[in-house]
LOVEXDREN-164124 format. One line per 5 residues: for each residue z, x, y of N, C-alpha, C. Coordinates in steps of 0.1 Angstrom, whole numbers, plus 5000, padded with zeros to 4 digits. Each point is the difference from the previous one (the first is absolute). Example, Ala and Ser with C-alpha at 12.3 -4.5 7.8 and 13.67 -1.06 7.14 Angstrom:
<atoms>
5078 5132 4943 5000 4991 5012 5000 5009 5012; 4993 4996 5011 5000 5009 5011 5008 4992 5011
</atoms>
This chain:
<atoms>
5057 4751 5013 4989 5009 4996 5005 5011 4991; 4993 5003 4992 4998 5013 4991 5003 5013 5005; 5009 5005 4994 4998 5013 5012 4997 5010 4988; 4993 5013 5004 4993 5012 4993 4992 5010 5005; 4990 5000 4998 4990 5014 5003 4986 4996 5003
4994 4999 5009 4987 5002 5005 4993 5010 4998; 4985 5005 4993 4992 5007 4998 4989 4999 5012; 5008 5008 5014 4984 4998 5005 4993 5010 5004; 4983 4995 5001 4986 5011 5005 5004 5002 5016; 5008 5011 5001 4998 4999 5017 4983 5004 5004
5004 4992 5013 4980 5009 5004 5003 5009 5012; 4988 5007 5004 5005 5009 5012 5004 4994 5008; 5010 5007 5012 5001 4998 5010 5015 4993 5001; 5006 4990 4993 5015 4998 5007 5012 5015 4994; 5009 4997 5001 5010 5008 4996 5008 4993 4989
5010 5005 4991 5011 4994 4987 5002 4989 5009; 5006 5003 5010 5008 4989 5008 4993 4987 5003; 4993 5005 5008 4987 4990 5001 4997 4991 4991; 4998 5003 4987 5002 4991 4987 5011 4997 4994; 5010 5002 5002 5014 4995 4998 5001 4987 5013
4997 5003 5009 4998 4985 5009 4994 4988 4999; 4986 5005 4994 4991 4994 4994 5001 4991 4991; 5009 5002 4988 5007 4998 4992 5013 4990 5001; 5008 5007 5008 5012 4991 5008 4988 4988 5002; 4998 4997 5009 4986 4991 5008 4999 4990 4987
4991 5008 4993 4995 4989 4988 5010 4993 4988; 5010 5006 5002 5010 4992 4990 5009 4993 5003; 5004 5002 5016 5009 4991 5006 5012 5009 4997; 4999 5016 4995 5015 5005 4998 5005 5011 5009; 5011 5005 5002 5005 5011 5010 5002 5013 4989
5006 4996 4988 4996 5011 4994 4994 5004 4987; 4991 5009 5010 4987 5009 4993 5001 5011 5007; 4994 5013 4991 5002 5015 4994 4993 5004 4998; 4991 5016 4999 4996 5005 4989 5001 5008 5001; 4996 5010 4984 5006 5007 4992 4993 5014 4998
4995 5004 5017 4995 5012 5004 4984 4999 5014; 5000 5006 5008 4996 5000 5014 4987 5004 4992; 4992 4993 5005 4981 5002 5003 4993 5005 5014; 4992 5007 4999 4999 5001 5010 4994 4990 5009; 4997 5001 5011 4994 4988 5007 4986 5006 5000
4992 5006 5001 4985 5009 4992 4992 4998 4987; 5015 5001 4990 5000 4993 4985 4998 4987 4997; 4997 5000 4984 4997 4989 4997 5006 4999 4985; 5003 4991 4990 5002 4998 4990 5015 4993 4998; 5008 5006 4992 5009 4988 4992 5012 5004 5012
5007 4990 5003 5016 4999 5006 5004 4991 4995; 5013 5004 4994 5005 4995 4992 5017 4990 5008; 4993 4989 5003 5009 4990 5009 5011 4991 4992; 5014 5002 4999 5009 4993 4994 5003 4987 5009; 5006 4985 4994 5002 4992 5010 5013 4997 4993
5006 4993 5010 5015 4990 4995 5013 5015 4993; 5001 4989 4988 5010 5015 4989 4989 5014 5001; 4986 4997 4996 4990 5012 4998 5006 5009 5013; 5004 4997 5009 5002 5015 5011 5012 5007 4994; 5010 4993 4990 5009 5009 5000 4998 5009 4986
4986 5001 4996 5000 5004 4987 4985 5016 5006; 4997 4998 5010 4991 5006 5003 5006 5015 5003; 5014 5006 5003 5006 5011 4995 4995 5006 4991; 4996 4994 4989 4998 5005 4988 4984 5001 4995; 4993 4998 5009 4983 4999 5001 5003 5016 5004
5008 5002 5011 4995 5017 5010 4993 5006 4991; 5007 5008 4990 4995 5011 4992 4992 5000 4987; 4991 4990 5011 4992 4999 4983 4985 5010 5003; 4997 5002 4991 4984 5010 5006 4989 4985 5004; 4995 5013 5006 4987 4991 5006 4987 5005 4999
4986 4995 5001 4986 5006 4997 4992 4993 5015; 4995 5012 5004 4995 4999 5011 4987 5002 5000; 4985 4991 5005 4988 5011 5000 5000 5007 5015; 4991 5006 5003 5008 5010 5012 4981 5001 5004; 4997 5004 5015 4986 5009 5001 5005 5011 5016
4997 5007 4996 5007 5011 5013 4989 5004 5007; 4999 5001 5010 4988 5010 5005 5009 5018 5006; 4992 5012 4992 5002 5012 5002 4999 5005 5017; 5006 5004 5003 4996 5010 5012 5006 4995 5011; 5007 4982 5001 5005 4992 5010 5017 5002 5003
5003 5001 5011 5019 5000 4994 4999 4990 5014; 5010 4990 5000 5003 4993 5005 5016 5000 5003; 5006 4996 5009 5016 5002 5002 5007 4989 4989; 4997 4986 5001 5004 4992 4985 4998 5008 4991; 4991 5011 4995 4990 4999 4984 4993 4993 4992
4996 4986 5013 4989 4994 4994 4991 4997 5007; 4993 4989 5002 4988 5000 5006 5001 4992 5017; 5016 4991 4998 5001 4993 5012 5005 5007 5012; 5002 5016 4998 5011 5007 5006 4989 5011 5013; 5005 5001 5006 4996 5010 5010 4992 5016 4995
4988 5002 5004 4994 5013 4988 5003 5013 5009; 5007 5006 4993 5006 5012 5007 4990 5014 4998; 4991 4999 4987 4995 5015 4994 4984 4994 4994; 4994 5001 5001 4991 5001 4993 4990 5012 4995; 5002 5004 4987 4996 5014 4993 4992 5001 4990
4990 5013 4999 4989 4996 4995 5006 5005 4983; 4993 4999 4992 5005 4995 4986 4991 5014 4991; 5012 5007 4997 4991 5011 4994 5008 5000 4982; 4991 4987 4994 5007 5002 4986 4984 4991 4995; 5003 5010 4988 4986 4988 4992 5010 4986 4988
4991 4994 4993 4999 4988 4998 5014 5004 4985; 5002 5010 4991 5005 5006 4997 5014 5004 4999; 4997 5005 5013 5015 5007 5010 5011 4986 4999; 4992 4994 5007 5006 4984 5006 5006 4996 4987; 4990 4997 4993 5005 4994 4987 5015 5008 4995
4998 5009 4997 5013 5012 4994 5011 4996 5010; 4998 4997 5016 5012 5004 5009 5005 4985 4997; 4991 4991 4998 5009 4986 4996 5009 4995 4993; 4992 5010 4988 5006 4995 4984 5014 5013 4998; 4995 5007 5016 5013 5008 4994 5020 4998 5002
4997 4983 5006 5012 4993 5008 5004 4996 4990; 4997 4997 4989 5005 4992 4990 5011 5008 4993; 5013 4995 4999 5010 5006 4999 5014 4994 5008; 5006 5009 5002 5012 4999 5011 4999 5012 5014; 5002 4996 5012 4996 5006 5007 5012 4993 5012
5002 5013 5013 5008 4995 5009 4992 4996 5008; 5003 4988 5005 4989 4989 5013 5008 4999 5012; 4993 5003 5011 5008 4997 5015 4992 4986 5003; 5012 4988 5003 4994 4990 5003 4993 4999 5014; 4987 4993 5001 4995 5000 5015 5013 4995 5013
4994 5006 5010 5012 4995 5013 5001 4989 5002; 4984 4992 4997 5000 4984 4997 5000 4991 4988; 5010 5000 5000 5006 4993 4989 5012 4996 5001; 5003 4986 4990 5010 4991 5001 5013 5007 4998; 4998 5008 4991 5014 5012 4995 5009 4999 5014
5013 4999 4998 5008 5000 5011 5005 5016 4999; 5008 5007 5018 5007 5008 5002 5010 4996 5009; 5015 5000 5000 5010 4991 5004 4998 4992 5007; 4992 4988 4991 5004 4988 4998 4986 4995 5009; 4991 5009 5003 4987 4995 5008 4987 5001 4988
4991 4990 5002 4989 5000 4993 4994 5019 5007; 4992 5009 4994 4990 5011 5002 4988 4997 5009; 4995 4986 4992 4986 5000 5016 5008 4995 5013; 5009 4995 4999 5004 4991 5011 5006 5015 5011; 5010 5009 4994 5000 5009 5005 4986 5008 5008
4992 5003 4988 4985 5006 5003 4995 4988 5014; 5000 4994 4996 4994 4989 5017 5008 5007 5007; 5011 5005 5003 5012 5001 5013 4992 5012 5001; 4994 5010 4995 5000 5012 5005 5009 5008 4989; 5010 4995 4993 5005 5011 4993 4996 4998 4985
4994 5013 4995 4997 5004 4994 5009 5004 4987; 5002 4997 4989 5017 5006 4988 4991 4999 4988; 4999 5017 4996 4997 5004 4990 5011 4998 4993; 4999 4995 4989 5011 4998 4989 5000 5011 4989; 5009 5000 4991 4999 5011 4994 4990 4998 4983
4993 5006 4996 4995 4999 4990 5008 4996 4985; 4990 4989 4998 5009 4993 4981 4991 4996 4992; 5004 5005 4989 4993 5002 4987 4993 4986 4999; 4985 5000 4999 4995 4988 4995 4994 5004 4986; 4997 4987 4995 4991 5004 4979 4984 4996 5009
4996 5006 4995 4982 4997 4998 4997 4996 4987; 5002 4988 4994 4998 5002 4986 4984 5002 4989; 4991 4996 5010 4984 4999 4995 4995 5000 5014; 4987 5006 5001 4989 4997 5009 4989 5001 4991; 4993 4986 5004 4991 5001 4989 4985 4995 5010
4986 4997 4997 4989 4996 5004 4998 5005 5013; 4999 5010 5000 4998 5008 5013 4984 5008 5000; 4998 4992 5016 4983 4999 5000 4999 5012 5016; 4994 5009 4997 5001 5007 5019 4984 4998 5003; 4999 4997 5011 4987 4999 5010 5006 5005 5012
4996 5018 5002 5006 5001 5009 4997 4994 5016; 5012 4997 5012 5013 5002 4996 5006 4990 4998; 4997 4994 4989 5007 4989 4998 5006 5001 4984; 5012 4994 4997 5004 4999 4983 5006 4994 5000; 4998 4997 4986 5009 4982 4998 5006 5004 4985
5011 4994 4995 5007 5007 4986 5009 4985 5001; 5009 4993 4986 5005 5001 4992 5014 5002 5005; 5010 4997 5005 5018 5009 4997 5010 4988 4997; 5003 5011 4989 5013 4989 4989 5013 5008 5007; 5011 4989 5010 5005 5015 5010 5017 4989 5000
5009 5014 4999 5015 4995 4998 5004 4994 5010; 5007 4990 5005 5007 4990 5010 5006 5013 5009; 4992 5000 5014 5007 5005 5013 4986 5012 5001; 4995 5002 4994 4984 5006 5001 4992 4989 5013; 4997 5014 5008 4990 4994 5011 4987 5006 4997
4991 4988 4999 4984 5004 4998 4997 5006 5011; 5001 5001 5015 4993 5003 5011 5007 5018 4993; 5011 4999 5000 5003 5014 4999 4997 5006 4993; 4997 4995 4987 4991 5008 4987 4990 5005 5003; 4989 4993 5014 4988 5000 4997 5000 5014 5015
5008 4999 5005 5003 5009 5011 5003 5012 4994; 5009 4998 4989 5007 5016 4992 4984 5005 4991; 4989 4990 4998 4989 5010 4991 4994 4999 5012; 4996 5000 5009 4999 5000 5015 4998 5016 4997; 5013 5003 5007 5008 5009 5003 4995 5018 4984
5002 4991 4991 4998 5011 4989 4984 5004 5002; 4989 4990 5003 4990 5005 5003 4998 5008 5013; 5007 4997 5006 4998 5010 5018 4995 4991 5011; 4995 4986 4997 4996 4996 5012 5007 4986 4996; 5014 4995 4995 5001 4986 5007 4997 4990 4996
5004 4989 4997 4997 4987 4994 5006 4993 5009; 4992 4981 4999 5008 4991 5003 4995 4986 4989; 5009 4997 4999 4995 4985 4993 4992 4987 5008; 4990 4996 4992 4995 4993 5011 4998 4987 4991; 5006 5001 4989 4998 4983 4990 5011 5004 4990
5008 4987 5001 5012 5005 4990 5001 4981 4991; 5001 5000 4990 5003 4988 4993 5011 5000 4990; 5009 4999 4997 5010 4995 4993 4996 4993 4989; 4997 5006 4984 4999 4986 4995 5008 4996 4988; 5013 5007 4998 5007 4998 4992 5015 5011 5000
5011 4984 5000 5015 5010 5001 5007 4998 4992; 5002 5008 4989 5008 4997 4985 4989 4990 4993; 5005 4987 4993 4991 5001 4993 4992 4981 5012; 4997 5000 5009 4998 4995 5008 4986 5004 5007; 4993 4990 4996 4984 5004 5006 4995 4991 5011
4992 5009 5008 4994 4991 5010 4988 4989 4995; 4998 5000 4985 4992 4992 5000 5004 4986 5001; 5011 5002 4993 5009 4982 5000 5007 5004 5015; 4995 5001 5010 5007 4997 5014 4989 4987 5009; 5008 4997 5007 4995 4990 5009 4998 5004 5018
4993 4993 5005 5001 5010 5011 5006 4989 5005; 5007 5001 5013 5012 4995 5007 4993 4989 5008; 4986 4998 5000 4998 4990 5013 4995 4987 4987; 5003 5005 4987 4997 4988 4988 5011 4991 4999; 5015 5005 5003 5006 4993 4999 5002 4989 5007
4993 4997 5006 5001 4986 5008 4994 4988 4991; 4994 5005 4990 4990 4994 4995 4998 4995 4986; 5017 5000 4999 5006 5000 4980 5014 4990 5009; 5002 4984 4991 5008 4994 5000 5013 5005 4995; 5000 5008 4989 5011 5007 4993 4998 5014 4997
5009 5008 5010 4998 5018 5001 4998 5003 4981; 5012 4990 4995 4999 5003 4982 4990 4998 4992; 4988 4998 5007 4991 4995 4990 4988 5014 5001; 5001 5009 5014 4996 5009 5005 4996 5013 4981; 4996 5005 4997 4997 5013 4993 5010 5013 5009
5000 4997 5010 5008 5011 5010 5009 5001 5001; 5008 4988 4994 5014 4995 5001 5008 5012 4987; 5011 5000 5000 5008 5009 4989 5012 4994 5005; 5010 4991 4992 5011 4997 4995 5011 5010 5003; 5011 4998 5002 5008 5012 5002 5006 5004 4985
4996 4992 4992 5002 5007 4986 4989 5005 4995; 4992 5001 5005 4987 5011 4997 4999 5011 5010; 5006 5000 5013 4999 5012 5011 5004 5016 4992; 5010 4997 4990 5006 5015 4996 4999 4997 4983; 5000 5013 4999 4998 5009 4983 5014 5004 4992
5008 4999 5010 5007 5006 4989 5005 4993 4993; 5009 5008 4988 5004 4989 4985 5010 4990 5007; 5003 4991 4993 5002 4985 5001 5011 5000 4990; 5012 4988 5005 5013 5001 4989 4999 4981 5005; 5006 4993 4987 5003 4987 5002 5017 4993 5003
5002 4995 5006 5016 4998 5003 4998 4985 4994; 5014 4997 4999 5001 4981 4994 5004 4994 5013; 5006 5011 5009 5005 4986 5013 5000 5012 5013; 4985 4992 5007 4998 5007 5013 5007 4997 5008; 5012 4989 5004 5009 4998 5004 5012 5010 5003
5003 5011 4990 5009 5011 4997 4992 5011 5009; 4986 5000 5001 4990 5012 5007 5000 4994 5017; 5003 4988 5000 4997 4993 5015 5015 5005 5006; 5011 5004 4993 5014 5000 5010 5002 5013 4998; 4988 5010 4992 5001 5014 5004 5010 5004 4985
5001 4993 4995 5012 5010 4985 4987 5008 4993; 5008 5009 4997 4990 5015 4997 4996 4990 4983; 4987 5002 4992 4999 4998 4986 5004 5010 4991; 5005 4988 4991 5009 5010 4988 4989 4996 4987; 5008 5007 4989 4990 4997 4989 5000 4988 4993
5011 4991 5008 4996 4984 4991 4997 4993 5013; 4997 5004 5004 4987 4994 5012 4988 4998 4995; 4995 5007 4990 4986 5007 4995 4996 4990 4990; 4993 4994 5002 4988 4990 4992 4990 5010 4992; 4993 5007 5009 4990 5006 4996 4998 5015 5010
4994 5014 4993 4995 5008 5011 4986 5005 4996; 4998 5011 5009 4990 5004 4993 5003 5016 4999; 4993 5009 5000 5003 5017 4993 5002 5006 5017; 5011 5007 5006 5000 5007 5007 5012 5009 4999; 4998 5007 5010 5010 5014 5001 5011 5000 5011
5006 5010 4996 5015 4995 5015 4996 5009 5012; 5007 4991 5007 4989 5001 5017 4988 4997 5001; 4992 4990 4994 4990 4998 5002 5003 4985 5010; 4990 4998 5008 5000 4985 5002 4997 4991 4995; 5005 4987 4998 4996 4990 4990 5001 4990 5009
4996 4988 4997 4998 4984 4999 5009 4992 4995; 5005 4993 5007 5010 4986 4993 4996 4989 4996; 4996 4994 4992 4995 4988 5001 5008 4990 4995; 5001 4987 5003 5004 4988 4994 4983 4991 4998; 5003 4999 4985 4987 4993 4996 4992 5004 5003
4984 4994 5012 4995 5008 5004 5000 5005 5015; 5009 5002 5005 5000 5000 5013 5012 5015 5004; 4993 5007 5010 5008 5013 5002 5009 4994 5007; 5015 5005 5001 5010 5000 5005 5003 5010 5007; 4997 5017 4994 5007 5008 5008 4994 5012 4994
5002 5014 5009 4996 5010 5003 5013 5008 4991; 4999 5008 4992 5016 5009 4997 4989 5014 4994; 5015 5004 4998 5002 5018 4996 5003 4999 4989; 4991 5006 4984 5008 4999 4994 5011 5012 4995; 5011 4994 4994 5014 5013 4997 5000 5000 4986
4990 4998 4992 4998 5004 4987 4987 4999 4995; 4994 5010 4992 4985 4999 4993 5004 4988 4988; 4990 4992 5000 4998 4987 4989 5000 5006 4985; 5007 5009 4995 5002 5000 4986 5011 5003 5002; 5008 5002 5014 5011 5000 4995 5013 4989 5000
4991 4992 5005 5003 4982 5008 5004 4995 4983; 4985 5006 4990 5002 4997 4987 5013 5007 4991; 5005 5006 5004 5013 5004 4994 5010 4996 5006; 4999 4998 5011 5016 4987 5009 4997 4991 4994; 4989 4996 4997 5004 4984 4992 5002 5001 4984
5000 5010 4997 5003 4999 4985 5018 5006 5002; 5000 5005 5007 5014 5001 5001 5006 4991 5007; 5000 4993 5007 5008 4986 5007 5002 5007 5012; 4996 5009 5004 5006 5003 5015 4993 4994 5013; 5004 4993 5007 4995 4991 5010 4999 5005 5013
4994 5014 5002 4999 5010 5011 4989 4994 5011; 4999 5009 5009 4991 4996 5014 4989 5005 4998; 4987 5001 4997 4987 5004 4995 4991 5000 5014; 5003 4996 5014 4993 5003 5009 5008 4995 5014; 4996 5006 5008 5003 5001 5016 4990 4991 5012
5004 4985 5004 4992 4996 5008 4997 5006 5012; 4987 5001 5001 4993 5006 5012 4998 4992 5015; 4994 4984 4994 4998 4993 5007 4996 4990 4992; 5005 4988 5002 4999 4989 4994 4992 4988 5009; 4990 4994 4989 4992 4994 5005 5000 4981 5002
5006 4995 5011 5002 4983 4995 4995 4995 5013; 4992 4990 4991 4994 4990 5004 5004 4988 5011; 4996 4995 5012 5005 4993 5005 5002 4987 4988; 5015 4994 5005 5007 4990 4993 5003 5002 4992; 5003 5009 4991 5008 5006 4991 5012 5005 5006
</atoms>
């Protein structure tokens, strides 16, 4: 089998895991991944790696993501969202206005305390899993981006917006922090996922389809592990040399493309990725080792990618 990236529509109600099983289940495989936690409430894209795809899904974490979101004002719940126990309910002294300004005023960089329930670990224990025992671990506040909130409709108390939001941003807590800026409190009560990097929920599949396609590859949802990642691409003449781990020099090099040093790059033989590396030189300067004959090390393996029977 093919191994790569699954685009799928989660629907309410299971958890990541839950569809990583799901998944296991329908393909006959043990390992599958994905490449950031949904809630089980939520809905939209999770982004499921199978086979090699799990070992490339490291590099999915920090991609941004666009969420639509609908909160209702005046609710606080102990989750921060709608499945969670209601602790406060407060009456709502802001006009249609106000709300609007307090939403649009998150957009930026701002310090976020992640909810108590949440997957975030504290040595070495999942946050809700703790929160079920009774103990409660406020973590310490970290910088999340808000990069856009956009299509934001208020019927009080309810509002729904738009957020283009940096990797480790929690929506329940956004919607809790303009909660909070208005005076009475938020909770999320509809959250959807529909796009992480450049990965949309519209080409996703939802997980109980896969029973129902003879070849996962023929799927729209399906992504290659030479299509999972973006960054620039270099060509080697013998993936053999990248399979026993010898670092690439500059007569390894067929072909590259324009990058800078310390960036990460792509190995390819022909068409097929080999390996994950670091690079130790920006690409114009690759062009002046080879006009001089110097046959230096131009990048650092990360993780190298081979195929069963190879």
């Amino acid at each position: 089998m093919a191994s790569g990236l699954l685009i799928i529509d989660k629907e309410k109600g299971p958890t990541s895991h839950d569809i990583v099983e799901q998944v296991r289940k329908s393909l006959g495989i043990r390992q599958v991944g994905h490449a950031g936690t949904l809630d089980p409430f939520a809905t939209g894209l999770l982004l499921v790696g199978f086979g090699k795809g799990t070992r490339l899904l490291e590099y999915l974490q920090g991609e941004t993501k666009i969420y639509q979101i609908k909160m209702k004002l005046g609710l606080i719940t102990d989750t921060f969202d709608i499945t969670g126990t209601v602790m406060e309910e407060n009456e709502i002294d802001a006009d249609e206005s106000t709300i609007l300004e307090a939403v649009k005023s998150f957009v930026g960089t701002y310090a976020q305390v992640p909810p108590a329930y949440s997957a975030r670990k504290y040595q070495g224990k999942k946050l809700y899993e703790l929160a079920r025992n009774g103990k409660i671990i406020n973590l310490p506040p970290r910088d999340v981006k808000i990069h856009e909130i956009s299509n934001v409709t208020v019927e009080i108390p309810y509002v729904e917006f738009t957020a283009k939001v940096s990797a480790g941003t929690y929506i329940r807590s956004l919607c809790m922090d303009i909660g909070y800026k208005l005076g009475c409190g938020a909770t999320a009560i509809e959250l959807r996922r529909t796009q992480v990097g450049k990965f949309k929920v519209e080409d996703g599949v939802r997980v109980d389809r896969l029973n129902e396609v003879e070849r996962i590859e023929d799927l729209q949802a399906f992504v290659p592990l030479e299509g999972m990642l973006d960054y620039p691409k270099i060509w080697v003449a013998d993936k053999d040399k990248i399979y026993n781990g010898i670092q690439p020099k500059v007569s390894d090099l067929q072909w590259y493309e324009k990058f800078e040093k310390d960036d990460m790059i792509q190995i390819f033989y022909h068409d097929k990725l080999v390996a994950i590396a670091i690079a130790e030189r920006n690409s114009e300067f690759i062009d002046t080792l080879v006009r001089q004959g110097r046959n230096e090390r131009i990048a650092t393996l990360k993780k190298v990618i081979k195929t069963e029977g190879e």
